[in-house]
C-alpha positions in Angstrom: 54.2 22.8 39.6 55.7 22.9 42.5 59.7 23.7 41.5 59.2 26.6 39.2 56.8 29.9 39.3 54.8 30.6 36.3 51.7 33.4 36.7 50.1 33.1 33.8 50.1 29.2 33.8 49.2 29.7 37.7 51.8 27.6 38.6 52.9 28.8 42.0 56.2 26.7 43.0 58.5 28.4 45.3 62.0 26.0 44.9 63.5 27.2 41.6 63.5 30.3 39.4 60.6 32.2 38.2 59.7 31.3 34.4 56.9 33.9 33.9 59.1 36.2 31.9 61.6 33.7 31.0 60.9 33.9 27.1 62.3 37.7 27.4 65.6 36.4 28.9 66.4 32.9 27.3 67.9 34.2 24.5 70.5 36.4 25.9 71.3 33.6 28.3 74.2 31.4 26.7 76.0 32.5 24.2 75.4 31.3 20.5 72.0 29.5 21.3 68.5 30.7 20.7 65.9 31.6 23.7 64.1 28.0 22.5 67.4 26.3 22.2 68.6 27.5 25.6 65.3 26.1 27.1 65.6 22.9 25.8 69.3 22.3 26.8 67.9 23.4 30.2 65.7 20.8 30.1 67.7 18.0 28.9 70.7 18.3 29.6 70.3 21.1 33.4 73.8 21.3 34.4 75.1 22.4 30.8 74.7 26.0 31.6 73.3 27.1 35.3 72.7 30.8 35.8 75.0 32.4 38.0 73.9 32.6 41.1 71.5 29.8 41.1 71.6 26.6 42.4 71.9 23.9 40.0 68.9 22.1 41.2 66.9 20.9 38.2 66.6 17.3 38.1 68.5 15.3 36.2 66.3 12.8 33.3 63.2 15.8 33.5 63.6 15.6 29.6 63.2 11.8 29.4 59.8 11.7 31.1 58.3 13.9 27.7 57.3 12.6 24.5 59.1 15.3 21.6 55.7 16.6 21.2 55.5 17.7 25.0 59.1 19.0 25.0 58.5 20.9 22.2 55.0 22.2 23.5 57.0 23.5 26.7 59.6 24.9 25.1 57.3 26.6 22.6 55.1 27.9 25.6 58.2 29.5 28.0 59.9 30.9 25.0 56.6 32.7 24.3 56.8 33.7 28.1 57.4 37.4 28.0 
């Protein structure tokens, strides 16, 4: 909550990117991956594709501190993010 911006979770963090809308942009992000794929790999594994012009400041091991279920569950909710 306090690294990324979400409204409509009311999640007001100020460090990274805003993720409000994100679901409308993940897909046209990285070439050959879908807007659910692209937020996964940005949660596992954040340095494998870091939008120009951004700092590449997502934590390292993020992923690892999620069941499957959870991962899935946030991936599900930002792709849905439009």
């Amino acid at each position: 909550g306090a690294c990324h911006k979400h409204e409509k979770a009311g999640i007001a963090g100020a460090i990274a990117p805003d993720l409000t809308h994100i679901g409308s942009v993940a897909g046209k992000r990285k070439p050959g991956l879908s807007g659910g794929d692209y937020i996964r790999e940005s949660i596992l594994a954040p340095t494998a594709f870091v939008v120009p012009g951004q700092p590449p400041i997502m934590p390292p091991g993020f992923g690892d501190k999620m069941t499957a279920s959870e991962l899935e569950m946030v991936v599900k909710f930002l792709a849905d993010s439009k």
